[in-house]
LOLUMSE-740138 format. One record per atom (N, C-alpha, C): x, y, z. Coordinates in steps of 0.2 Angstrom, whole numbers, padded with zeros to 4 digits, always signed. Example, Ala and Ser with C-alpha at 12.3 -4.5 7.8 and 13.67 -1.06 7.14 Angstrom:
REM residues 2
+0066-0028+0039/+0062-0022+0039/+0066-0016+0039/+0064-0011+0035/+0068-0005+0036/+0064+0000+0039/
END
This chain:
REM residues 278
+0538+0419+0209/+0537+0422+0216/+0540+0417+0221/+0545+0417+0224/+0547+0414+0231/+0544+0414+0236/+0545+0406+0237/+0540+0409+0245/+0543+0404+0251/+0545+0403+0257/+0546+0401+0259/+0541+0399+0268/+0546+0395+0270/+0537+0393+0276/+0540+0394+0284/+0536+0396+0287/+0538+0398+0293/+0538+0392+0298/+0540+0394+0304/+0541+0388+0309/+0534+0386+0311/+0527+0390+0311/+0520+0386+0311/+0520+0384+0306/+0524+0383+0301/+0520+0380+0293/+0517+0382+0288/+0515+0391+0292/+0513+0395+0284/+0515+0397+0280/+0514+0395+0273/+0518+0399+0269/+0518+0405+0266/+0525+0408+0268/+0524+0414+0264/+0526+0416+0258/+0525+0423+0256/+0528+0424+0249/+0530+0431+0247/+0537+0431+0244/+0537+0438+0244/+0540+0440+0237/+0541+0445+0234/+0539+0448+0226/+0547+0452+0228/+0553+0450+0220/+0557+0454+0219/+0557+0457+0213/+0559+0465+0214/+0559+0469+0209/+0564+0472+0210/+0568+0474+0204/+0573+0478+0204/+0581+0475+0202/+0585+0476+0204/+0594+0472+0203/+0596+0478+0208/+0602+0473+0211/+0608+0475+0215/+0606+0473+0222/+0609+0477+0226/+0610+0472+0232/+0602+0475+0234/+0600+0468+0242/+0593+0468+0242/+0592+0474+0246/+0586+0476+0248/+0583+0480+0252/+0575+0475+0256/+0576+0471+0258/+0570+0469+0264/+0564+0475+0263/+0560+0473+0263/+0554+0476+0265/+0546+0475+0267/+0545+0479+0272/+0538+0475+0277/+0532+0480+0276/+0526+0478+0272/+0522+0483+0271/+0519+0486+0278/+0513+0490+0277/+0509+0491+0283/+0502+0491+0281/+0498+0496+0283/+0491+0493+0282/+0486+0495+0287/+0486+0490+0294/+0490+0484+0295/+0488+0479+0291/+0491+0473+0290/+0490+0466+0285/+0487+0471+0277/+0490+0473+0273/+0489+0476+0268/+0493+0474+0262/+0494+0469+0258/+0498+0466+0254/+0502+0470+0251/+0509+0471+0250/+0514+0472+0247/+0513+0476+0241/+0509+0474+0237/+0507+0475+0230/+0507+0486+0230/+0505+0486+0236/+0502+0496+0235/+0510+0498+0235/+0515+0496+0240/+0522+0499+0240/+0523+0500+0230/+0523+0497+0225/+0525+0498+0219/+0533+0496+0220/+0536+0501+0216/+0542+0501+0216/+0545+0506+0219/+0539+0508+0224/+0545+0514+0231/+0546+0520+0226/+0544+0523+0222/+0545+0529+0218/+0551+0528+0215/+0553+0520+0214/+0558+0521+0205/+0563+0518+0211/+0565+0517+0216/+0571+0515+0222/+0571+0506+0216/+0569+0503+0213/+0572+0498+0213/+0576+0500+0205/+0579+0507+0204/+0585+0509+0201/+0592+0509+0203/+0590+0507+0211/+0595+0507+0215/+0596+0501+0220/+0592+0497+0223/+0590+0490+0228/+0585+0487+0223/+0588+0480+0224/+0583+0475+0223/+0579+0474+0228/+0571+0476+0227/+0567+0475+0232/+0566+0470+0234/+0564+0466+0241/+0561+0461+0242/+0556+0462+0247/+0551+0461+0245/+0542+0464+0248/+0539+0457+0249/+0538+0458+0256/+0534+0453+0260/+0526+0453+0261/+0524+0448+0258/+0518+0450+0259/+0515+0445+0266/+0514+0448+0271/+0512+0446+0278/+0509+0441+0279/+0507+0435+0284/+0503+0431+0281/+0495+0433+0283/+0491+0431+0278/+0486+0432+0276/+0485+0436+0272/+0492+0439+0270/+0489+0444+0263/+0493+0441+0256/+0492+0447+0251/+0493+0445+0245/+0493+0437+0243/+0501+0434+0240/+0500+0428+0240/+0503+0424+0246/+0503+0427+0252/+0505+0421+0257/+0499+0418+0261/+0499+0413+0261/+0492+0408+0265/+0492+0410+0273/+0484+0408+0274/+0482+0412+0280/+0484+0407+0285/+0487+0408+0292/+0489+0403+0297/+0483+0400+0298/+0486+0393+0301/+0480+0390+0306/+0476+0392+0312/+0482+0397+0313/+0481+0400+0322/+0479+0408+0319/+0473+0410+0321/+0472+0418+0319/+0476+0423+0323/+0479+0420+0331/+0484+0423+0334/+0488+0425+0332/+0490+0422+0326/+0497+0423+0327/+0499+0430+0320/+0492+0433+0320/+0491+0439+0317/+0495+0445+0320/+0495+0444+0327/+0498+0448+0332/+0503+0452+0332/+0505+0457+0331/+0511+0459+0326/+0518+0457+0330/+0519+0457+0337/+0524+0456+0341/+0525+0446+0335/+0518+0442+0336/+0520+0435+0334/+0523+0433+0328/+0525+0440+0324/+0525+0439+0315/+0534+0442+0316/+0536+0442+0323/+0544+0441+0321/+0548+0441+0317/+0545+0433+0323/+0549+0427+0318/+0549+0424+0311/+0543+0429+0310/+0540+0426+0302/+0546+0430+0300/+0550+0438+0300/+0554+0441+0296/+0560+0438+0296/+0562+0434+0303/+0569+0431+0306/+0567+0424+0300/+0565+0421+0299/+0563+0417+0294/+0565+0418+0288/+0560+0424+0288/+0564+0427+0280/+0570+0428+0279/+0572+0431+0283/+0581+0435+0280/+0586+0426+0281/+0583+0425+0285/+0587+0416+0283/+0586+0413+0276/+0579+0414+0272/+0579+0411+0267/+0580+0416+0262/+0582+0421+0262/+0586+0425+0259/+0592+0426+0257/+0596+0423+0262/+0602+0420+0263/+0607+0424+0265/+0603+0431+0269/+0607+0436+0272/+0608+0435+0279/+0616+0438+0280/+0617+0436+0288/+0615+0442+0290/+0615+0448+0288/+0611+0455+0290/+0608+0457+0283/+0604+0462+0284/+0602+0466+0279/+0598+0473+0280/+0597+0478+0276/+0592+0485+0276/+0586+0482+0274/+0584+0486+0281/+0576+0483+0282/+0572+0490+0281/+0566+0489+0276/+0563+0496+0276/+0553+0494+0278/+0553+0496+0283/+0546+0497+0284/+0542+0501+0282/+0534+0502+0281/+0531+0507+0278/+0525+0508+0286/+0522+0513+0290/+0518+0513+0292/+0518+0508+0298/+0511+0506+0296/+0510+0498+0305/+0515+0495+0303/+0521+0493+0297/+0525+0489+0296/+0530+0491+0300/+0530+0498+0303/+0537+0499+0305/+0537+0496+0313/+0529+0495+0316/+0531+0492+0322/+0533+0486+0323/+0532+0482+0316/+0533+0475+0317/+0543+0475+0315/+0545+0480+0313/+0551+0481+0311/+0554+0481+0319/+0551+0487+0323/+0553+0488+0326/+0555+0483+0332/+0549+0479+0332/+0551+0474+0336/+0556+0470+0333/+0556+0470+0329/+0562+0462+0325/+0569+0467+0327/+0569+0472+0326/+0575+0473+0327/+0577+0474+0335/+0575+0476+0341/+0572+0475+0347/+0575+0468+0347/+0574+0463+0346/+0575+0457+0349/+0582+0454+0343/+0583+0456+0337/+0588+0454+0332/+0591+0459+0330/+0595+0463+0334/+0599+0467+0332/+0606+0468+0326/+0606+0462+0327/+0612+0460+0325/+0612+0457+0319/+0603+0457+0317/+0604+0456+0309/+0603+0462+0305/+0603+0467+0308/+0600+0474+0306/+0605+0479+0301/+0606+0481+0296/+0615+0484+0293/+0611+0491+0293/+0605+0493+0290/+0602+0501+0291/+0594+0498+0293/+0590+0503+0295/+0583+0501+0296/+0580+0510+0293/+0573+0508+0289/+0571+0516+0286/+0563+0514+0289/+0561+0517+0291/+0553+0519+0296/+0551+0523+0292/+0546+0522+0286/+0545+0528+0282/+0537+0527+0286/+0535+0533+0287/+0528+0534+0291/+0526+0531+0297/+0531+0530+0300/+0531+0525+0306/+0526+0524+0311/+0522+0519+0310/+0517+0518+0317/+0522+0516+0322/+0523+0522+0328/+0529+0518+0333/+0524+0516+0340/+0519+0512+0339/+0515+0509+0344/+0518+0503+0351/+0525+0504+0345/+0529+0498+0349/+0534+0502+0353/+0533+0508+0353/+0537+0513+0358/+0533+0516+0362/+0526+0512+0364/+0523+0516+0368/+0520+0524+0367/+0520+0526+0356/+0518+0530+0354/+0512+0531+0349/+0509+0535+0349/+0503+0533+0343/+0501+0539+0344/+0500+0544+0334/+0497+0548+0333/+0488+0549+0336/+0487+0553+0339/+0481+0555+0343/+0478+0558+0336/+0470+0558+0339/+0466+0562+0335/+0466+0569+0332/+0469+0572+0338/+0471+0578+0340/+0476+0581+0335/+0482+0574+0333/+0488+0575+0328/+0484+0576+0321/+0479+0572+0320/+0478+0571+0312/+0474+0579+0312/+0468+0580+0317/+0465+0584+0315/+0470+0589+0315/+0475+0592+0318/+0478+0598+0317/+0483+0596+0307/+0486+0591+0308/+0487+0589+0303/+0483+0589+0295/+0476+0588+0296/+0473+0589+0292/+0468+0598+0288/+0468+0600+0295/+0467+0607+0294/+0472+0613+0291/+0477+0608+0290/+0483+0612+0286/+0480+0613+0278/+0474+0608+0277/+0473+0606+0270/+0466+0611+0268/+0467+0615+0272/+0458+0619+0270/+0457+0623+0266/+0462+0623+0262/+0463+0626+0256/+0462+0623+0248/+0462+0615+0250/+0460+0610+0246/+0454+0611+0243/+0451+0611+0238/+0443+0612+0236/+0439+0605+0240/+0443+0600+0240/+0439+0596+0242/+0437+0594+0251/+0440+0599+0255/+0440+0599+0261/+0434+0601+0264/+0431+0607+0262/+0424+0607+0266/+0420+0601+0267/+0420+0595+0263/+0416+0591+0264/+0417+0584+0268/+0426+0586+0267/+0431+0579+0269/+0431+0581+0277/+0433+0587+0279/+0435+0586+0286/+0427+0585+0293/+0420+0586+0290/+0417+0585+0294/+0417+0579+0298/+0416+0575+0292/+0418+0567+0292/+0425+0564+0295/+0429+0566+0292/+0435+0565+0297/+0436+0566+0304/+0432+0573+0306/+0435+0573+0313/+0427+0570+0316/+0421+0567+0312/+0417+0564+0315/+0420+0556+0318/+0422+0554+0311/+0424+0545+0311/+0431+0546+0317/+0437+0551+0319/+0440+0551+0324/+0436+0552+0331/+0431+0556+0331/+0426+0555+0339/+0423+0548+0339/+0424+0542+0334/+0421+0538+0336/+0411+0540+0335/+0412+0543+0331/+0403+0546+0328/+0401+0543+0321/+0405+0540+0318/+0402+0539+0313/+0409+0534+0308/+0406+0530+0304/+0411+0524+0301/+0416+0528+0296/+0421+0525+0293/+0426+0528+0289/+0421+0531+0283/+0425+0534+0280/+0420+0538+0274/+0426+0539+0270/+0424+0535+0263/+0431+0538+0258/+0430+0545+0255/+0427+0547+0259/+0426+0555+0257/+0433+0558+0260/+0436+0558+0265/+0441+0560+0266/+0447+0555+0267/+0446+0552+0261/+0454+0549+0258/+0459+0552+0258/+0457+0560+0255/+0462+0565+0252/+0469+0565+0258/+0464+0566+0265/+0470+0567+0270/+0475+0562+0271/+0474+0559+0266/+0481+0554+0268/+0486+0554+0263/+0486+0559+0257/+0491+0559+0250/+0491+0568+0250/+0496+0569+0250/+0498+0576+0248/+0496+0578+0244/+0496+0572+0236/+0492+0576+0232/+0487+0571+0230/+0480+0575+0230/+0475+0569+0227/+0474+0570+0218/+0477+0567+0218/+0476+0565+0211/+0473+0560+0209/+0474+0557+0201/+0475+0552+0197/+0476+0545+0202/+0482+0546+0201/+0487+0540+0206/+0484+0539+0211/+0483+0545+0217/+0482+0545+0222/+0474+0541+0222/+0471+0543+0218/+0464+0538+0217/+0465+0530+0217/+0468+0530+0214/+0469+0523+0209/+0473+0518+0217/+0478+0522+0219/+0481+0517+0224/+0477+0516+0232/+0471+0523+0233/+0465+0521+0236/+0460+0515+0236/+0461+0517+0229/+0452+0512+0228/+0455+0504+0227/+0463+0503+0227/+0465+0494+0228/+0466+0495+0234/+0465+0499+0241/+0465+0497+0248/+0461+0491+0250/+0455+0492+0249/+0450+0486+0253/+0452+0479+0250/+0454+0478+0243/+0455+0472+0238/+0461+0468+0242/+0467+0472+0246/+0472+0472+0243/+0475+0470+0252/+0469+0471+0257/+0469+0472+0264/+0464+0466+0268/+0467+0462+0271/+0465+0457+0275/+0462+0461+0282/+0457+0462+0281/+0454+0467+0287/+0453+0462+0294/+0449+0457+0292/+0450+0452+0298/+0456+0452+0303/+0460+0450+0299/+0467+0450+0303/+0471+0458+0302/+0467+0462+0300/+0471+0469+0304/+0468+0469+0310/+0462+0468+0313/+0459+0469+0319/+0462+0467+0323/+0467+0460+0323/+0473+0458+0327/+0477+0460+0327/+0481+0463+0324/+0488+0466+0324/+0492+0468+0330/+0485+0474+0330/+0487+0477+0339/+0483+0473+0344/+0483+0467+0344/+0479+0466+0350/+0482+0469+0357/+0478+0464+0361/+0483+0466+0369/+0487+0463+0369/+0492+0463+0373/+0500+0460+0374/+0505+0462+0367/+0502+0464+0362/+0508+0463+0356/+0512+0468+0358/+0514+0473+0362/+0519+0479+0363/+0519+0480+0372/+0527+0479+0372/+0531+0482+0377/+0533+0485+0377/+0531+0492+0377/+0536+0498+0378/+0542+0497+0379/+0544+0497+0387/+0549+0499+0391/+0554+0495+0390/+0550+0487+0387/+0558+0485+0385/+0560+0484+0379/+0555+0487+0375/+0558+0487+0368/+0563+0493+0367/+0560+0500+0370/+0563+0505+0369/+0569+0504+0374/+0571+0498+0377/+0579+0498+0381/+0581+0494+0375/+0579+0489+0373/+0582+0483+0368/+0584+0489+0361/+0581+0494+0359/+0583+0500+0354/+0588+0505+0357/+0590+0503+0362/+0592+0511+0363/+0600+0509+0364/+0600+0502+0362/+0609+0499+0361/+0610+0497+0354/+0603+0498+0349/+0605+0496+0340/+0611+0499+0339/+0614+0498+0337/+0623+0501+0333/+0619+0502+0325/+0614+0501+0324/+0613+0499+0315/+0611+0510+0314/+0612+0512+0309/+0607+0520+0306/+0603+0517+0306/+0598+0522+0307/+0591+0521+0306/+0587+0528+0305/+0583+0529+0297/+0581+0533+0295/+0573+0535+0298/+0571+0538+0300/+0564+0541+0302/+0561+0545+0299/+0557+0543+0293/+0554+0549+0288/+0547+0549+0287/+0546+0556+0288/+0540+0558+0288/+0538+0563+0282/+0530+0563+0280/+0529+0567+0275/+0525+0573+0279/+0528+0580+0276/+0526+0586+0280/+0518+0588+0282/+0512+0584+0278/+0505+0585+0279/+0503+0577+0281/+0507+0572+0283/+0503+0566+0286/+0503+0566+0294/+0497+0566+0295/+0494+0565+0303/+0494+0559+0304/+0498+0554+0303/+0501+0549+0308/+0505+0543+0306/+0513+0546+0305/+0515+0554+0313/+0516+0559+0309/+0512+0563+0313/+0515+0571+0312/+0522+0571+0312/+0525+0576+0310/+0536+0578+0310/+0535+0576+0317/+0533+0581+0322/+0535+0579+0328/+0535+0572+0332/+0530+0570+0332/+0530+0561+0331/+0535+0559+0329/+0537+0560+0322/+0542+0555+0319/+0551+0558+0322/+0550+0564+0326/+0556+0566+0329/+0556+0560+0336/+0548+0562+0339/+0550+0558+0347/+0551+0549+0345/+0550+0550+0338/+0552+0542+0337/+0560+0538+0337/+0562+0544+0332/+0568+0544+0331/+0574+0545+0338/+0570+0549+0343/+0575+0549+0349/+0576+0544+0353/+0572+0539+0351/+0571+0529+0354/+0578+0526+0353/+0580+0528+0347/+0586+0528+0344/+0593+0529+0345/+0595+0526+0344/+0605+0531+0347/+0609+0535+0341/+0606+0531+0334/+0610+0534+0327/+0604+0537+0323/+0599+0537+0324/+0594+0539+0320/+0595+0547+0315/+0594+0548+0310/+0591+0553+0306/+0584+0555+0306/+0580+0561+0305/+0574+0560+0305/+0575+0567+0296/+0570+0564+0293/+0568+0567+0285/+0561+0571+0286/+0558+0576+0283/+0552+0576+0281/+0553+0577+0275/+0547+0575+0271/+0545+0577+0263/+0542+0584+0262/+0542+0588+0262/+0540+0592+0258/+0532+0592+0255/+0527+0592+0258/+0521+0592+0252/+0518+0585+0251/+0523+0580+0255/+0520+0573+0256/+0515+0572+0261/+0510+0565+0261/+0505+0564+0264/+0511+0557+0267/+0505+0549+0268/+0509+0546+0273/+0509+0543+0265/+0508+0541+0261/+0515+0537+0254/+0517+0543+0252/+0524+0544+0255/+0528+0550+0251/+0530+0547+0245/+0533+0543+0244/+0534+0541+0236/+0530+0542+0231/+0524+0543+0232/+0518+0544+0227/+0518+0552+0227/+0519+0555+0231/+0517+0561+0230/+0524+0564+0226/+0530+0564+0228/+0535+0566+0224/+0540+0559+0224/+0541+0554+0220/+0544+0548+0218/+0552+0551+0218/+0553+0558+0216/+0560+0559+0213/+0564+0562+0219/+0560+0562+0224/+0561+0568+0231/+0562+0560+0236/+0559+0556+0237/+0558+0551+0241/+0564+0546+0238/+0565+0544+0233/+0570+0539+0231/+0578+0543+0231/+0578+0548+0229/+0582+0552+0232/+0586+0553+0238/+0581+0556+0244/+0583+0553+0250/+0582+0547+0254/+0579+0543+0250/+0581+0535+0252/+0588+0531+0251/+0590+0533+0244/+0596+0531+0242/+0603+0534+0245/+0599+0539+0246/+0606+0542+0250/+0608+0540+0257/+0602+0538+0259/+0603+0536+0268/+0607+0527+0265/+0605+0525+0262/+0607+0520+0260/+0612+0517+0259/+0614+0521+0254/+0624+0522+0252/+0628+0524+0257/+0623+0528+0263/+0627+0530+0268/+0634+0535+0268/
END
C-alpha cells in the first residue's frame, strides 16, 4: 500500500489494482474510503487504478486540523498525489461528492488534467445540487419495485427534514437491489468517516463563479455520466453540468442507480474505456 504525505504532514494512502497505464481516482461519500469503488465494474482490464483514500478514511491518517476536511482544502492533497505518482498529467475519475473535489483541482490545475470522468457528479462546486424535488421525482419512477410502498414514505419524510435516514429506502440509490447491492450498503457506515463528512461542504469551500470561468477554458474531454434512475443528478443535472464545460460528453446508463458499475459492470466499463482510449 503506498502512501505518501501532504504539505500539512498527513499521511496519505492509496491502493493499486490492475496493469497498464494509471487512471487516478477520488472516491466520494463524502469522506467514504476507497475500498466501495471495487474494481469500477472490471475497468482495471483496461487502467491501472490508483484509489485515494481521502484523509481520514481507509488507510490514510486523520489531520491535525479538522479544517482541513473541507473539500476546496483537499486540493492540494490530489496535486500532491499526481506528484508522488510521477505523472506530469493524468485521467482523473471521480465518483459523486468526489467529483467536486475533482472539480475543483482541475479549476485551479488545469494543466495537469489529460481526461476527467464525473461519474454521478455532485456539481456543488458549480453552484448546483440535486434538490429534494429531483430525488423524489427520481425515485417515483421505482413504484413498481415491491419494496417501494414502504421505502418512499420515509424517503420523502427524511428529504423534508422530518425524520433521520432510514436504510429502508437504500434501494433508491442502486438500480438493482439485490445481493451486491446489499452487501455494498451495509459496508457504508464501517467504511465512512462521518465526522468529517459534515465538513466537506462547509461554508467557504465553493465559488461558483470562478470556478465555472477557471472550467470554461479546460482544453482536457471530460466525461459526465449518469445512471438513468439516480436522483442526484438526475440526466438533466448531469447535462447542466456538463455544459460548465467546453469538450464534455454526457452518458446515462440505462437501468443504473448512482454506482452504475454495480448495476451493469459490462455496460459502464464499456463506456468508460471508450471515453478513454478516446
Amino acid at each position: 500500500m503506498p502512501t505518501f504525505t501532504t504539505a500539512d504532514g498527513t499521511r496519505l494512502a492509496h491502493h493499486l489494482r490492475g496493469a497498464g497505464e494509471p487512471l487516478a481516482v477520488l472516491p466520494g461519500g463524502p469522506l467514504r474510503a476507497s475500498a466501495y469503488l471495487g474494481d469500477l465494474g472490471g475497468l482495471t482490464a483496461h487502467r491501472r487504478l490508483a484509489l485515494l483514500d481521502l484523509r481520514g478514511t481507509g488507510d490514510s491518517a486523520a489531520p491535525a486540523d479538522p479544517a482541513t476536511y473541507r473539500c476546496d482544502r483537499m486540493t492540494e492533497d490530489v496535486e500532491a498525489w499526481r506528484d508522488h505518482l510521477g505523472l506530469d498529467r493524468f485521467d482523473l475519475l471521480a465518483h459523486s461528492a468526489g467529483a467536486a473535489l475533482a472539480m475543483l483541482y482541475a479549476a485551479r490545475h488545469p494543466h495537469r488534467i489529460g481526461r476527467l470522468l464525473l461519474i454521478a457528479p455532485n456539481p456543488s462546486a458549480l453552484g448546483l445540487r440535486a434538490t429534494p424535488e429531483d430525488r423524489l421525482a427520481a425515485a417515483a419512477a421505482r413504484a413498481h419495485e415491491p419494496w417501494f410502498p414502504e421505502a418512499y414514505p420515509a424517503f420523502r419524510a427524511w428529504l423534508a427534514g422530518e425524520a433521520d435516514f432510514d436504510d429502508v429506502f437504500l434501494p433508491f440509490f442502486y438500480g438493482r437491489w439485490d445481493d451486491t447491492a446489499r452487501a455494498h450498503a451495509d459496508a457504508e457506515l464501517e467504511q465512512t468517516n462521518e465526522e468529517a463528512a459534515d465538513r466537506y461542504f462547509a461554508e467557504g469551500a465553493f465559488t461558483p463563479d470562478a470556478t465555472r470561468a477557471a472550467l470554461a477554458a479546460l482544453k482536457a474531454p471530460v466525461l459526465v455520466y449518469a445512471g438513468e434512475l439516480d436522483g442526484g443528478p438526475r440526466p438533466d443535472l448531469a447535462r447542466r453540468t456538463a455544459v460548465c464545460f467546453p469538450n464534455a460528453e454526457v452518458v446515462v446508463q440505462p437501468g443504473a442507480g448512482h454506482y452504475p458499475w454495480l448495476d451493469d459492470p459490462g455496460e459502464f466499463r464499456g463506456r468508460v474505456a471508450g471515453f478513454l482510449d478516446g
